[in-house]
C-alpha positions as CSV (number, residue, x, y, z in Angstrom):
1,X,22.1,-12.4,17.2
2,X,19.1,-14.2,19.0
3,X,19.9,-16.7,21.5
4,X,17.4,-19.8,20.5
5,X,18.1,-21.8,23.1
6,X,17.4,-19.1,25.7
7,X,14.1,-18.7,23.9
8,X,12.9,-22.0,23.7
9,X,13.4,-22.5,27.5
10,X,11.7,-19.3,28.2
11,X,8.1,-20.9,26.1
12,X,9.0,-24.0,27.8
13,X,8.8,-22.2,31.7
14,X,6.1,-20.0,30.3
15,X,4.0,-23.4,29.3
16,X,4.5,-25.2,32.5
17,X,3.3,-21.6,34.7
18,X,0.3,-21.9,32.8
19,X,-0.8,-24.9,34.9
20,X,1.0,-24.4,38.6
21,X,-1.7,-24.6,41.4
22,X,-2.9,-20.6,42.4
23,X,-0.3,-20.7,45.8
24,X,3.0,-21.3,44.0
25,X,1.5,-18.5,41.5
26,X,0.8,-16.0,44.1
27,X,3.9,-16.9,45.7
28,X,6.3,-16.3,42.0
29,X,4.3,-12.8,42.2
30,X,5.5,-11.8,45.1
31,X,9.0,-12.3,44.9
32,X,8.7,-10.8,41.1
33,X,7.4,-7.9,42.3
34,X,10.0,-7.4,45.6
35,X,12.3,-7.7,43.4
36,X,11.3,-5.4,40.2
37,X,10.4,-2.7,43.2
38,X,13.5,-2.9,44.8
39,X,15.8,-3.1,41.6
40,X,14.0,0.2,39.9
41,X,15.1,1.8,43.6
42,X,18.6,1.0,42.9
43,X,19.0,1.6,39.9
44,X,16.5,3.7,37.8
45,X,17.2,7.2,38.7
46,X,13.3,8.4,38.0
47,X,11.9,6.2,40.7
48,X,14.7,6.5,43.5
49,X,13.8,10.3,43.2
50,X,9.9,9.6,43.2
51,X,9.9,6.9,46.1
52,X,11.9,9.1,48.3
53,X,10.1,12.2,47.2
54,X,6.9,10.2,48.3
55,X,8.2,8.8,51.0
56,X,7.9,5.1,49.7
57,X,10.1,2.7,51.8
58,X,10.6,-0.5,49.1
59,X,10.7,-2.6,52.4
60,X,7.2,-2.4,53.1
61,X,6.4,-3.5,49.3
62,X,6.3,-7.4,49.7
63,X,3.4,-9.0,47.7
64,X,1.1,-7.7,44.9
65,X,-1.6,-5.9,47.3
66,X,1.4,-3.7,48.2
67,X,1.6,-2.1,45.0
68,X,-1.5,-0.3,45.9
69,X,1.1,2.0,47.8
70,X,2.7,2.9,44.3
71,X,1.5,5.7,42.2
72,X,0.1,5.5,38.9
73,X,3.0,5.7,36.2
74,X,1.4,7.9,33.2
75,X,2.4,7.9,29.4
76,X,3.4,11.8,30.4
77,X,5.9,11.2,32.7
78,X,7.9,8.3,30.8
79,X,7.9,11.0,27.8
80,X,9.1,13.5,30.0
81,X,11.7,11.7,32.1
82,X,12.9,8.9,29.2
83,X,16.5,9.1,29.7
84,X,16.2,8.8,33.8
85,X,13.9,5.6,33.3
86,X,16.8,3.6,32.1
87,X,18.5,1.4,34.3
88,X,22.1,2.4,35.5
89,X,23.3,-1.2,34.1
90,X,22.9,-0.8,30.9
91,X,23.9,1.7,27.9
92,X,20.8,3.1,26.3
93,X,22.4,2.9,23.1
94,X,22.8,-0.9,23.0
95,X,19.4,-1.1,23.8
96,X,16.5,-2.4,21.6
97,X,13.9,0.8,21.2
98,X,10.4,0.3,20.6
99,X,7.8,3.2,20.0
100,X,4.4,3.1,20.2
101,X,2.0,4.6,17.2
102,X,1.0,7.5,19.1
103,X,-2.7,6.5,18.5
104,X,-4.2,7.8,21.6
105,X,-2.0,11.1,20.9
106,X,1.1,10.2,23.0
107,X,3.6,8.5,20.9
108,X,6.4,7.2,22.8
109,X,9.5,4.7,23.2
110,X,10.5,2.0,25.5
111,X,13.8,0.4,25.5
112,X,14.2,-3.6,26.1
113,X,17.2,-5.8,26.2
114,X,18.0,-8.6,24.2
115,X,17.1,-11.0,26.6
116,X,13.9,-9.2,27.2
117,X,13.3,-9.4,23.8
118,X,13.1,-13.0,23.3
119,X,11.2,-13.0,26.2
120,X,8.4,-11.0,25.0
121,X,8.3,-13.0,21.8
122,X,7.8,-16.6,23.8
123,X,5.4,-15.1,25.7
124,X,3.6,-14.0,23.0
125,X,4.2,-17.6,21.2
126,X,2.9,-18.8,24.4
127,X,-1.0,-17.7,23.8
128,X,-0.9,-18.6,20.1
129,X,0.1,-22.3,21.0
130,X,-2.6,-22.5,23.5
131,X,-5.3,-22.2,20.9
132,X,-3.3,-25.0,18.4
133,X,-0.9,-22.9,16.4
134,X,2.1,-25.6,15.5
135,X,5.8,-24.5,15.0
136,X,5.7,-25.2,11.4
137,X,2.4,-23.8,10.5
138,X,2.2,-21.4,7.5
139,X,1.4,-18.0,9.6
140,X,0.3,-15.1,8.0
141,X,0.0,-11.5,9.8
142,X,-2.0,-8.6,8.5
143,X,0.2,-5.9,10.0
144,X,3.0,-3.2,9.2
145,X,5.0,-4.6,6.4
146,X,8.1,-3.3,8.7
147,X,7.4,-6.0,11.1
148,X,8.7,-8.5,8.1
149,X,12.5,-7.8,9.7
150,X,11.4,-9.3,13.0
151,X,11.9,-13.0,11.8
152,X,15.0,-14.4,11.4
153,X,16.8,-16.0,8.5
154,X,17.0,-19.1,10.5
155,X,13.4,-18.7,11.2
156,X,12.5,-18.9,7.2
157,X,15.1,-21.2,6.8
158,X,13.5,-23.5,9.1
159,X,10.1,-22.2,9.0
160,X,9.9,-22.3,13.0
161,X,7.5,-19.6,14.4
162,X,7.8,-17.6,10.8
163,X,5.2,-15.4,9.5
164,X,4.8,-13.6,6.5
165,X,3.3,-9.9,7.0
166,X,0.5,-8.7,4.5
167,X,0.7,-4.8,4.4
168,X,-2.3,-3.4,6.3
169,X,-1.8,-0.6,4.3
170,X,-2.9,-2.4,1.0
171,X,-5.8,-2.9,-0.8
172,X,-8.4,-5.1,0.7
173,X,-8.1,-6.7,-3.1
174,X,-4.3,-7.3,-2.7
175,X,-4.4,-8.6,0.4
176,X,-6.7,-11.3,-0.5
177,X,-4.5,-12.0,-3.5
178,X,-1.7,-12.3,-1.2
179,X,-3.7,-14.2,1.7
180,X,-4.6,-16.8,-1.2
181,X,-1.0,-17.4,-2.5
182,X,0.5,-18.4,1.4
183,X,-2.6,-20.4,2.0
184,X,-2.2,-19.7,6.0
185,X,-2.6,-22.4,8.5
186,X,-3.1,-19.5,11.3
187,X,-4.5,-16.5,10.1
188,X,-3.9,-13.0,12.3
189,X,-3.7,-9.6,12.3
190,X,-5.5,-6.3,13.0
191,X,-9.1,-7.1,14.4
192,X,-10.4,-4.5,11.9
193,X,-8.7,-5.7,9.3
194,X,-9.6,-9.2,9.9
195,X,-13.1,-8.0,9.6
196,X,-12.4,-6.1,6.5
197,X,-11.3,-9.2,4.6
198,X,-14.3,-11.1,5.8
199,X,-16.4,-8.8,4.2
200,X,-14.9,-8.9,1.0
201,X,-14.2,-12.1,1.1
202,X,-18.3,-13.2,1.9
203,X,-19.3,-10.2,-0.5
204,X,-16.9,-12.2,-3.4
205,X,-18.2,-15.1,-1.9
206,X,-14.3,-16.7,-1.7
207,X,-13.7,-20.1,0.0
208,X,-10.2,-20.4,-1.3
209,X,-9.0,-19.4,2.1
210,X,-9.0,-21.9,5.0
211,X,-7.1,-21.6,7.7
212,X,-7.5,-23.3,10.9
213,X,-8.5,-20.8,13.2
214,X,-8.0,-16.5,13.3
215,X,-6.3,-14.3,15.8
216,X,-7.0,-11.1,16.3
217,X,-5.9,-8.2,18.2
218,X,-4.6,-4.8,18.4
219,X,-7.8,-3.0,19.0
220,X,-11.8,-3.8,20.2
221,X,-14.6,-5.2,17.5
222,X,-18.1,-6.0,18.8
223,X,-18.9,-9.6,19.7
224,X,-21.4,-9.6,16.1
225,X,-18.1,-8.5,14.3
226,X,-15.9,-11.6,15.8
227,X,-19.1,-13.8,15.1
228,X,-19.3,-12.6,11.3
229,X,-15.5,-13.7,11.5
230,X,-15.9,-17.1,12.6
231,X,-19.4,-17.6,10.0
232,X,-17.1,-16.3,7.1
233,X,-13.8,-18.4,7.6
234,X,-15.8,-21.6,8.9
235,X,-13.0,-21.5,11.8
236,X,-12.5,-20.3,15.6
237,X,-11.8,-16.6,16.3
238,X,-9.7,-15.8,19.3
239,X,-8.7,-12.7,20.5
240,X,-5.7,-11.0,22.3
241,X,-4.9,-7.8,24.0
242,X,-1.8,-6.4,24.0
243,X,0.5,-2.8,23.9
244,X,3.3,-2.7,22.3
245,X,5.3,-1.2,25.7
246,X,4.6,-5.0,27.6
247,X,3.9,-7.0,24.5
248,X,0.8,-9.8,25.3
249,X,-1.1,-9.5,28.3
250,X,-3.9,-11.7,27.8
251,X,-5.5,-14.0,25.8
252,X,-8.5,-16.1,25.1
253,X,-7.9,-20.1,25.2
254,X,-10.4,-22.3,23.1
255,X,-13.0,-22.3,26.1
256,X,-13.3,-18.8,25.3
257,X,-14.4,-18.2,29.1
258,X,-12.5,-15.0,29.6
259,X,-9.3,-13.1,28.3
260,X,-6.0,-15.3,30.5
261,X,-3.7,-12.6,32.0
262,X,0.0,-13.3,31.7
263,X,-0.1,-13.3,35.4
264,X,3.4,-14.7,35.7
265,X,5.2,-11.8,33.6
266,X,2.5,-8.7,34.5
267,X,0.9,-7.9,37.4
268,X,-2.4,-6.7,36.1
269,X,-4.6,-4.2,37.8
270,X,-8.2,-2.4,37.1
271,X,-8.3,0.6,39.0
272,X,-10.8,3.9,39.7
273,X,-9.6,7.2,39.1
274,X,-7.9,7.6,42.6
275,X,-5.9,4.6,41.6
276,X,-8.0,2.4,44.2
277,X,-9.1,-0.9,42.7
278,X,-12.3,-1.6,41.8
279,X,-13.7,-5.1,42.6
280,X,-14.1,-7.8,40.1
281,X,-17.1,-7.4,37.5
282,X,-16.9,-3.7,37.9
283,X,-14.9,-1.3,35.1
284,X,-11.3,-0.1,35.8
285,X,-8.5,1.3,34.0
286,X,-5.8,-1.1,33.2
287,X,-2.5,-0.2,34.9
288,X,0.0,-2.9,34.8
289,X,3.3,-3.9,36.6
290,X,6.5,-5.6,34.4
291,X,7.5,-8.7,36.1
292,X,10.5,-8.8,33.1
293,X,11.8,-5.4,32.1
294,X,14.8,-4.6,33.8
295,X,16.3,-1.9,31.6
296,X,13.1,-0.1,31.8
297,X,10.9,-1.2,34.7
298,X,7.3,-0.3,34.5
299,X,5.6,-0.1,37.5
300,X,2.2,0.6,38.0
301,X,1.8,2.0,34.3
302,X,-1.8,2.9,33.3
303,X,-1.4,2.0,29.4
304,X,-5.0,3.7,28.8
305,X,-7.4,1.1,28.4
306,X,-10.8,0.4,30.4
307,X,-11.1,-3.2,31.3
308,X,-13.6,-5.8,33.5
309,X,-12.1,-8.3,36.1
310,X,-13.8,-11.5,36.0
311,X,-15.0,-12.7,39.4
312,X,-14.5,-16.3,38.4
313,X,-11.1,-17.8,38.2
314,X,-11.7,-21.5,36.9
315,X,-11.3,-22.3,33.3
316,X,-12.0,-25.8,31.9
317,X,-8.7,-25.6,30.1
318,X,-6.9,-25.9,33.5
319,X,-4.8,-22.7,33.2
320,X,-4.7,-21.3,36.7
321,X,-3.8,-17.6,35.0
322,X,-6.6,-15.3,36.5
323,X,-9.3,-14.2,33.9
324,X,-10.1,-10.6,32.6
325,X,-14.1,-10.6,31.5
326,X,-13.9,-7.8,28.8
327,X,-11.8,-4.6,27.3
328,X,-14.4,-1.9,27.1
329,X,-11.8,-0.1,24.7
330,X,-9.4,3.1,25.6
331,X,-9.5,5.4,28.1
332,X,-9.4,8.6,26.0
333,X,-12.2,6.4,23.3
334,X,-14.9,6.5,26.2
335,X,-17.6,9.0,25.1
336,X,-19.1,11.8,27.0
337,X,-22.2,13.4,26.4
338,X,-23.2,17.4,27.6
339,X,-25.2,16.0,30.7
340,X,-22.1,14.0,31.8
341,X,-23.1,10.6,31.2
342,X,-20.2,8.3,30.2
343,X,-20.4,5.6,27.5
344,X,-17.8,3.1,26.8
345,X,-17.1,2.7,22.7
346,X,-18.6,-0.9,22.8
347,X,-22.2,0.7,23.6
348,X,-22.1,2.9,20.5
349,X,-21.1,-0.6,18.5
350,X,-24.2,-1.8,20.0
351,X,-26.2,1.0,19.0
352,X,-24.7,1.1,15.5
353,X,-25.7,-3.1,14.9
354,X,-29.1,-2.7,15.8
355,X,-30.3,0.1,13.3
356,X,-32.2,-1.0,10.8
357,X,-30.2,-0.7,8.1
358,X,-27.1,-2.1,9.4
359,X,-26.4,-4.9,6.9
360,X,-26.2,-2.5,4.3
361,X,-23.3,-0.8,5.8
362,X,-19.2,-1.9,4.9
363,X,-17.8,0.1,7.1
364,X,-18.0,3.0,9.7
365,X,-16.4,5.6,12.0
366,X,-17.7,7.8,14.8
367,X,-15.2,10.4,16.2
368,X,-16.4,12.7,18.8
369,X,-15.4,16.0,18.0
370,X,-16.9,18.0,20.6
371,X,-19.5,17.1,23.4
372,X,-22.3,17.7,21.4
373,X,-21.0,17.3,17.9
374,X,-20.3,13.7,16.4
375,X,-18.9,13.2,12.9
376,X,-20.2,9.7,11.2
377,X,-18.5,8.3,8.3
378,X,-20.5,5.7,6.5
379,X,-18.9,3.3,3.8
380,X,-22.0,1.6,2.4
381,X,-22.4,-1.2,0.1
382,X,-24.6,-2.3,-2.9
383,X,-27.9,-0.6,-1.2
384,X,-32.2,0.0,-2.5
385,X,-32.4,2.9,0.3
386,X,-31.0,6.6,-0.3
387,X,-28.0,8.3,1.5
388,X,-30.8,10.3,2.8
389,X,-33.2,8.5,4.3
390,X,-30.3,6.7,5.7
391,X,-29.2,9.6,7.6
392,X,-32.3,10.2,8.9
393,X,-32.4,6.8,10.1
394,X,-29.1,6.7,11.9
395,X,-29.7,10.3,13.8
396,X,-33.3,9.2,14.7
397,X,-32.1,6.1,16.1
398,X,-29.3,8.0,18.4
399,X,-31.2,10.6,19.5
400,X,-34.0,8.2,20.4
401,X,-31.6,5.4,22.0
402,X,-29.7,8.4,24.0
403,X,-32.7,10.5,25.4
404,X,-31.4,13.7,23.2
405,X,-32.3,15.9,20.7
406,X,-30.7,17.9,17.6
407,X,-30.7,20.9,19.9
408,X,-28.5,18.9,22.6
409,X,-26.2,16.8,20.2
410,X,-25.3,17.2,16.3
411,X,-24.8,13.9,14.4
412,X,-23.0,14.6,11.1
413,X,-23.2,11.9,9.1
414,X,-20.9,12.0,5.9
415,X,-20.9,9.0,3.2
416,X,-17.8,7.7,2.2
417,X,-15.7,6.1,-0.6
418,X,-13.0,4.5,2.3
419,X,-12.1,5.3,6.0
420,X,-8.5,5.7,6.4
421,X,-6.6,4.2,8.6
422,X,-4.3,5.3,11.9
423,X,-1.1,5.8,11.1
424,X,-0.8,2.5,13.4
425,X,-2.2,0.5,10.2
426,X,-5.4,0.2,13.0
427,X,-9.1,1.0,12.1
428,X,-10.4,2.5,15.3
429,X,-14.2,2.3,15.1
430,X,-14.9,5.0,17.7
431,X,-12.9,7.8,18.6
432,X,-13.0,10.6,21.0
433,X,-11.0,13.5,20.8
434,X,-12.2,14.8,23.7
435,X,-9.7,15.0,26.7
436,X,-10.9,12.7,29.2
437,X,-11.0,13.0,32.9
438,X,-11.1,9.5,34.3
C-alpha cells in the first residue's frame, strides 16, 4: 500500500530544492554522495569487492568532484553481478523490480523499495508541475497500456495525479478516438508518438483536442518535429529525459532555456571515453550517480546516452538546478561512417528535414546496418512525385551532404506501408546496430 503522506512531503521537499541558493545545493550533494559511497561499501557486496580490488578508500570520496575517482558502472556488469548489487538490508524478493526494454540490446532489471518508489514518482510529479500541470487535471499518457496498474484506486477515486494510458501499440486512428473521449488537460507520452498524432491529426485537420500544453519524452525528435507539435496543438511542448533505472533526470521549465537536472536526487555527469569529464558546451556520455537508491545504489552508471552541459546556469524561472543544453541521442545510435567520422542521430534528422521533398514524408527510419550500408524506410503520404525519383533524391542528397559516393556507402531506401515499433512502444528514428566504441 502507498504511503500518501510520505509522498506528498517528498514533492513538497523536492519543490522547495528547486529554489535553494547554489551553496546549500552543492553542500546537500556532498553529504548525498558521502553517504550513498559509503553505504554501497557496507553493504552492497559488488562494490566492497570493486573498491578494494581498486584500491578505493571511501574516506577520500567527500564531495561530487570526488567521484571522478570511481569507475564507470556499465549495463554489463549490473547484468552480470544482479544479485551482489542488492543491498544486505533488504530481501530481494520484497523488492519492487523494474526492467528496462532492452532497446539498446541490453535488457535489464533494477530493484527499488517502496519508499524509493514514491520517491521516483514525486520527483517525476515535480517537473510536470513546473510547467502548470494541476493535481486534478485530466492526464492522458500515450504509453504501454501495462503502465494503467501504476495508479491507485484512491488516485481515480480522487482523481489526484491520475492518468489514463492510451496503448502506444494502437492505431494512430484509435488513439485519437480515445484522446478525444478524455479530452486531456495535459497531454504526454512517447515523443514519436506525440508526433504521430500531430500528423494525423493536422492531415484530418481535427481541433477537437485541446489540451493545455504536451509533454514529451522517452526518446529524441528534432527541434522542427517539437515545433510541428506546438503549431498542431496551438499549446507549449516540453520535453523530459529520463531512463527507466533513475526515473526523471531533467526537464525543460516554461523558459525553455535548457533541460533542469534533478541535481538534488542525481549527480549528473558528461564524460569522454576515459571517463574524464568534458567541459561544459562540449559532448559527453551521460553517467549518473543515485542520490536515493539504497537497495540498489548506482554509482557512476553510464545509462548510454550522449549529452551537452550548458555553460550557463541562470534560468529566469529562478530554479538554481544546473542546466543540460541538449541530448544528442544514444550512445550505441551515434553513426559511424568507413573513414571514421562520427555523427550524432540529430545530424541525420537535420539532413533528412532539409531534402527537398520532406513534407511529403509521414514517417521514417534509418538503421545502420553496416559501415557502409544504410537501410531507409520511407512512409510517404498523399504525394505528385514517384517512389523513384524520390530515391534518387534522398541518396543524392546524402552522398552530396556527406562527401561520399555509392562506391563508399549504400543507401537502401525501401517504401513502406508502417514502421514498427520497439518492443518499448518507442519509434527510434535512427538506429545503429553497429557496436560502438566510445
Amino acid at each position: 500500500m502507498h504511503n500518501y503522506l510520505r509522498a506528498a512531503y517528498y514533492l513538497a521537499s523536492m519543490m522547495r530544492r528547486a529554489y535553494w541558493n547554489r551553496k546549500r545545493l552543492t553542500d546537500y550533494q556532498n553529504k548525498k554522495v558521502r553517504e550513498i559511497v559509503r553505504y554501497a561499501y557496507e553493504t552492497v557486496p559488488f562494490y566492497h569487492e570493486k573498491f578494494d580490488r581498486l584500491g578505493v578508500k571511501t574516506a577520500e570520496i567527500k564531495t561530487v568532484e570526488d567521484l571522478d575517482r570511481l569507475p564507470i558502472l556499465t549495463k554489463t556488469e549490473i547484468k552480470e553481478n544482479s544479485a551482489k548489487m542488492i543491498s544486505a538490508e533488504y530481501d530481494i524478493k520484497k523488492l519492487r523490480t523494474i526492467s528496462t526494454s532492452g532497446s539498446t540490446g541490453q535488457p535489464l532489471s533494477v530493484y527499488i523499495t517502496r519508499k524509493e518508489d514514491e520517491f521516483r514518482k514525486a520527483k517525476h510529479l515535480r517537473a510536470n508541475i513546473a510547467v502548470g500541470q494541476k493535481f486534478q487535471d485530466r492526464w492522458v499518457i500515450i504509453t504501454s497500456p501495462y503502465r494503467a496498474k501504476e495508479v491507485t484506486t484512491l488516485q481515480h477515486v480522487l482523481g489526484i495525479y491520475a492518468f489514463t494510458p492510451v496503448s502506444v501499440f494502437d492505431d494512430v486512428t484509435k488513439q485519437i478516438s480515445d484522446i478525444e473521449k478524455m479530452k486531456p488537460n495535459v497531454l504526454d507520452g512517447y515523443s514519436s508518438s506525440l508526433l504521430l498524432l500531430a500528423k494525423e491529426v493536422e492531415k484530418r485537420g481535427i481541433d477537437t483536442i485541446k489540451p493545455r500544453f504536451v509533454i514529451g519524452g522517452a526518446e529524441m525528435i528534432s527541434d522542427s518535429s517539437r515545433a510541428f507539435i506546438e503549431k498542431t496543438f496551438n499549446v507549449p511542448f516540453y520535453d523530459q529525459y529520463a531512463c527507466i533505472e533513475l526515473e526523471r533526470l531533467a526537464w525543460q521549465c516554461p523558459e525553455k532555456k535548457g533541460y533542469h537536472i534533478d541535481a538534488d536526487s542525481l549527480i549528473l555527469q558528461f564524460v569522454d571515453k576515459d571517463g574524464e569529464e568534458v567541459a561544459a558546451e562540449e559532448r559527453g556520455e551521460v553517467v549518473c550517480t543515485s542520490l536515493f537508491n539504497c537497495a540498489m545504489p548506482l554509482i557512476r552508471y553510464a545509462v548510454g546516452d550522449v549529452g551537452v552541459a550548458s555553460e550557463d546556469h541562470d534560468c529566469p524561472c529562478k530554479r538554481t538546478f544546473p542546466l543540460m543544453k541538449l541530448l544528442e541521442g544514444r550512445k550505441d545510435s551515434f553513426v559511424v561512417l568507413p573513414d571514421g567520422r562520427v555523427f550524432s542521430p540529430h545530424a541525420f534528422c537535420l539532413l533528412m528535414e532539409s531534402l527537398e521533398f520532406y513534407n511529403n514524408i509521414d514517417h521514417y527510419r534509418i538503421i545502420q546496418r553496416k559501415t557502409d550500408l544504410f537501410d531507409f524506410y520511407i512512409k510517404t503520404n498523399q504525394i505528385s512525385i514517384g517512389q523513384e525519383s524520390m530515391k534518387k533524391e534522398l541518396v543524392r542528397h546524402f552522398e552530396d551532404a556527406l562527401n561520399v559516393s555509392a562506391n563508399d556507402i549504400t543507401f537502401d531506401v525501401k517504401f513502406v506501408e508502417s514502421i514498427p515499433f520497439d518492443r518499448s512502444g518507442k519509434l527510434s528514428t535512427v538506429v545503429s546496430e553497429l557496436k560502438q566504441a566510445s
